[in-house]
Structure formats: structure tokens, C-alpha cells
C-alpha positions in Angstrom: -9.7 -137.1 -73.4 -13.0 -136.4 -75.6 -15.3 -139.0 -75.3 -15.5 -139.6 -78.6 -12.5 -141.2 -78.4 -13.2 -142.5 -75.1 -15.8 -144.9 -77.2 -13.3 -145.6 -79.8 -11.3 -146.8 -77.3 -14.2 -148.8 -76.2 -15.1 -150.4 -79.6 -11.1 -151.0 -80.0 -11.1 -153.0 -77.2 -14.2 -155.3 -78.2 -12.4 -156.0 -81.5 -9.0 -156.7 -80.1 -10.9 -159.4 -77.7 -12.8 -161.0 -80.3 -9.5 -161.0 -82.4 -7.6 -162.7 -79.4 -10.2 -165.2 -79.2 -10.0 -166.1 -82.8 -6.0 -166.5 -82.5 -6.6 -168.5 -79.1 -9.4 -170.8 -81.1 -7.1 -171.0 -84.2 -4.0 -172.7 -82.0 -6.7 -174.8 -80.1 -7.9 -176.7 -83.5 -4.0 -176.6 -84.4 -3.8 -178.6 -81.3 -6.4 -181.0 -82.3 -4.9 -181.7 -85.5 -1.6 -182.2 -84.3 -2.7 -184.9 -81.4 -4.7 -186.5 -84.2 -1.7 -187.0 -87.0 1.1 -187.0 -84.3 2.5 -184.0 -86.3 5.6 -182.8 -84.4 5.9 -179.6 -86.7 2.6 -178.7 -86.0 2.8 -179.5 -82.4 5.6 -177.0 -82.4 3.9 -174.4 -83.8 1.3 -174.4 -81.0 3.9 -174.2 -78.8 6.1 -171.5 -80.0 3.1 -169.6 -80.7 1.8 -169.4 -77.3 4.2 -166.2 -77.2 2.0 -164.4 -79.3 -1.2 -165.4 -77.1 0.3 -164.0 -73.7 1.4 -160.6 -75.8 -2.0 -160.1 -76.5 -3.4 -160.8 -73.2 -0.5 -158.3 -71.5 -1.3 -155.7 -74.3 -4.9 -155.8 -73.7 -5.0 -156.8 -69.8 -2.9 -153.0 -70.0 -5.5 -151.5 -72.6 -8.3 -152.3 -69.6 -6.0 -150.6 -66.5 -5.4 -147.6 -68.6 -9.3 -147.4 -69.1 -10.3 -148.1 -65.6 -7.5 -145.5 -64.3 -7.8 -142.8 -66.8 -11.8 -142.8 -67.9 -13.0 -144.3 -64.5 -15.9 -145.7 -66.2 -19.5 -146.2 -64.7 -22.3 -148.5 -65.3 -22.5 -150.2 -68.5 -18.9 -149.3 -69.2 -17.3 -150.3 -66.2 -18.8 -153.7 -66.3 -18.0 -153.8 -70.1 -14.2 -153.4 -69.3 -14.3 -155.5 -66.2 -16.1 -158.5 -68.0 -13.6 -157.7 -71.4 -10.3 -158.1 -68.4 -11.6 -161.0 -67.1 -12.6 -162.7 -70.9 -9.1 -162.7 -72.1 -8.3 -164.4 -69.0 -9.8 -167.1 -69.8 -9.1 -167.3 -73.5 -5.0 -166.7 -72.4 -5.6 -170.2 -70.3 -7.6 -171.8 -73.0 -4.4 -170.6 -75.2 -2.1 -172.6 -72.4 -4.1 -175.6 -72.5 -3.5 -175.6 -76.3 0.1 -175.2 -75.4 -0.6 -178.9 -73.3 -2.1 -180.4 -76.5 1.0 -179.5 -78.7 2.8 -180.9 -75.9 1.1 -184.1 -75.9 1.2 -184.8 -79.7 5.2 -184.8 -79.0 5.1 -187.3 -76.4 2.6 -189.4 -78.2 3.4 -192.9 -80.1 -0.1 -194.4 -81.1 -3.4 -194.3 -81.1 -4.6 -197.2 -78.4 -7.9 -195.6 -77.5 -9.7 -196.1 -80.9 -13.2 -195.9 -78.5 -12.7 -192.6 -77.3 -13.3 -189.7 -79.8 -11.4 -186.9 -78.5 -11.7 -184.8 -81.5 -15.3 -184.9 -81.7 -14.7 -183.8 -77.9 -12.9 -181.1 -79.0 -15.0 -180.3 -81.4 -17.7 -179.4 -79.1 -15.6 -177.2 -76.9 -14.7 -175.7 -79.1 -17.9 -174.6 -80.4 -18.5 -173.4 -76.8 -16.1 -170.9 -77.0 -16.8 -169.0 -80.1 -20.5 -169.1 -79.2 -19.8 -167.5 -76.1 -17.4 -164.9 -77.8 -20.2 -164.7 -80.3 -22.6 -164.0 -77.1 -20.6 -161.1 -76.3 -20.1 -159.3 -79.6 -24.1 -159.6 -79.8 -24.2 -159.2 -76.1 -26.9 -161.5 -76.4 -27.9 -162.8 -72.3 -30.1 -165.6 -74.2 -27.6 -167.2 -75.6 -25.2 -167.0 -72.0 -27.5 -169.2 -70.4 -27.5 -172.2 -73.8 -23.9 -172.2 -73.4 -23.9 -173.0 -69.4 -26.2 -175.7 -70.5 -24.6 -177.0 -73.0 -21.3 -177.5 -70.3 -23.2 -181.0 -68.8 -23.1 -182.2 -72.1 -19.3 -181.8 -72.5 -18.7 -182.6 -68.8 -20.8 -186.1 -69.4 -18.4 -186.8 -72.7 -15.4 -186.3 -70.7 -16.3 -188.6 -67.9 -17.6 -191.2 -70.3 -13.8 -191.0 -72.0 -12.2 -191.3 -68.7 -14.3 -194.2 -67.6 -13.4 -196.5 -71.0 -10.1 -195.5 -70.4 -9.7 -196.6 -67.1 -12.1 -199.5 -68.5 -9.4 -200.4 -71.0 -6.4 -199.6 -67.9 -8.2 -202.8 -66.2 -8.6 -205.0 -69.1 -4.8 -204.5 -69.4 -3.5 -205.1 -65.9 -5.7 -208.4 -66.3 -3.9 -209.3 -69.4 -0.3 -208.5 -68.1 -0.6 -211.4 -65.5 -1.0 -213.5 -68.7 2.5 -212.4 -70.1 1.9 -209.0 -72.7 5.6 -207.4 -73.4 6.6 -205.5 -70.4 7.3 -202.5 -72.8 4.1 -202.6 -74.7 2.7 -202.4 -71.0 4.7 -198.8 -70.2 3.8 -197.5 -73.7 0.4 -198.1 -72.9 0.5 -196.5 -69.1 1.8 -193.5 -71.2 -0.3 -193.3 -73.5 -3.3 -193.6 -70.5 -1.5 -190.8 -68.8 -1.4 -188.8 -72.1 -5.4 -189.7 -72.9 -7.0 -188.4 -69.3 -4.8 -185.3 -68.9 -6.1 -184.2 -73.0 -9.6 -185.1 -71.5 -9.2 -182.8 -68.7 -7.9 -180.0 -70.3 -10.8 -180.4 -72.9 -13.4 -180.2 -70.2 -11.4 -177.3 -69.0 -12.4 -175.1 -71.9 -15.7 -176.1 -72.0 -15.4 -174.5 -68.3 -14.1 -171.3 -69.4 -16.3 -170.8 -72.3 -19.0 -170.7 -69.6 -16.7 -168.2 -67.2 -17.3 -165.9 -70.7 -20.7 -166.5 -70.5 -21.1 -165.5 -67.2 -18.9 -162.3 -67.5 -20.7 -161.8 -70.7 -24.7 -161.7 -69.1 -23.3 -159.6 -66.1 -21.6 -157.1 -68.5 -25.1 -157.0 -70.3 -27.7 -157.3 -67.7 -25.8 -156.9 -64.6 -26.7 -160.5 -63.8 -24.5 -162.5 -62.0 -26.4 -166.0 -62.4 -23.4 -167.5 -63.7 -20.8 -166.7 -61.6 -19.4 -169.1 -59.4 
């Protein structure tokens, strides 16, 4: 194959990563908003259109074999395409975990943790992410490293929302010896349930966003700082 087209295939790749990533992003805020209104339709939508998210990531996880096998890169390219395979990885599970959200904003029935801002959470992680997919277009090592810092901040807003609502989980228990509705007591252990397993997943992406900055500053300085 010329290599001219060898690097179109190259530059093909780049943009079809950065295009997953902007699907994968755009389902994760659909997410958001559905756990936030309790909108079933949209909830659905996530759900249904995690199809479309694991096409890409088979399409392009076969774009990067075909490279490795029929180019057998070197160098800069090889960890180019390795760094690329493992990036849609990580935006395919970020993709599942907005499948979870859509999930949860089914099973939902209110709002009883006014204290804990998951949305703002979200926010955040979110912001991760397309920095770090920003980080690779640029392939900018700089910015790989504010991104792994950045994780203690989300990790440290997680925890916090875990700990008020385990906070609230006591406060409850207390109040059930005093006689609250033994329904409005399940809905509530639900709804508990519901609340830490969104806060996980949340600080999950804020883990993969750094897994694509890591990839991203070995692909460009052959640094592996930020594996681990």
C-alpha cells in the first residue's frame, strides 16, 4: 500500500476516535439529563443507543488490527495506533456506564438527596474526558498530566456524596425506630442504592479520562508516567 495512504489511514483513524468520543460524551450528558428530570424517553434513548457506541468501537478496534497486521508500524506510529486501540476502550466503557445512568433514571422515583449535586459531579467528569480527547488531538503531554490531577478532585466529590449519603442512610434507620411508613423506608433504601452506584460510575469516568491521558503522553513522548 503507498504510504500516502498509509497516513490517510492514520489521520482517518484520529478523526473517527475523536468522533467516537463526541457520540460517547453526547449519550453521557443524555444520561445526566435523564437521571435529573426522570425522563423515561430519554433514558431509553441512552439505552438503545449504546448499539451504536459498541459498532464503533468493533469498526475501529478492527481499523487498528488491520493497521498493526498490514503496515506493521514502528515508533511514533505503532504507539499512535496502540494508544488510539486502547482510547476507544475506555470511551466504549464510559459509553456502558452511560447505559447505567439511563438505567437508573428508569428505576428512579424522587429526588431524596437534595445535598448531593450529582450533576455538578458529572459535570466535571465530564470535562475530564473531552480535555483528555482534546489532549490527544493536540497531543499535548502538558495537559496529560492536569488531567491526572484533576482526578483527586473528582475522587474527593465522590466520596464526599457517598459519605452524606450514608450520613442521611443513618439519620433514617434512627428515625424508623420512631415509626416512618415502612414503604417510604424501601423507597428510600432504593433510592440510596440508586445514589452510590451513579456516584461510582461517575468517578469511574473520571478514571478513564485519566487511562486517555496516560495512553495519550506515552503515544506522544513514550512516557509511561501514567500508566498504572
Amino acid at each position: 500500500m503507498p504510504r500516502k495512504d498509509y497516513q490517510e489511514q492514520l489521520e482517518e483513524l484520529e478523526d473517527d476516535v475523536l468522533y467516537m468520543s463526541e457520540v460517547v460524551l453526547e449519550r453521557f450528558r443524555m444520561g445526566l439529563d435523564a437521571l435529573e428530570r426522570k425522563d423515561e424517553d430519554l433514558a431509553r434513548e441512552v439505552i438503545e443507543g449504546d448499539h451504536e457506541i459498541n459498532e464503533l468501537y468493533l469498526d475501529l478496534e478492527q481499523d487498528c488490527i488491520d493497521l498493526f497486521a498490514l503496515q506493521q508500524p514502528v515508533a511514533g506510529d505503532l504507539r499512535f495506533i496502540a494508544a488510539s486501540f486502547k482510547i476507544i476502550t475506555d470511551l466504549e466503557r464510559i459509553g456502558d456506564l452511560a447505559t447505567n445512568l439511563g438505567e437508573y433514571a428508569l428505576e428512579a422515583e424522587r429526588d431524596v438527596f437534595p445535598d448531593v449535586d450529582i450533576q455538578s459531579i458529572g459535570d466535571e467528569t465530564l470535562d475530564m474526558v473531552e480535555d483528555a480527547m482534546a489532549a490527544y488531538a493536540a497531543q499535548d503531554p502538558e495537559d496529560c498530566f492536569e488531567i491526572a490531577e484533576r482526578d483527586d478532585d473528582i475522587d474527593a466529590h465522590c466520596e464526599a456524596a457517598s459519605e452524606t449519603v450514608v450520613r442521611d442512610l443513618i439519620e433514617t434507620e434512627l428515625d424508623e425506630r420512631e415509626g416512618i411508613d415502612e414503604d417510604d423506608i424501601e423507597t428510600f433504601m432504593t433510592e440510596v442504592s440508586r445514589l452510590l452506584l451513579t456516584v461510582r460510575d461517575l468517578e469511574r469516568v473520571g478514571d478513564h479520562a485519566v487511562n486517555i491521558a496516560a495512553r495519550t503522553l506515552y503515544m506522544v513522548e513514550n512516557d509511561d508516567a501514567l500508566i498504572y
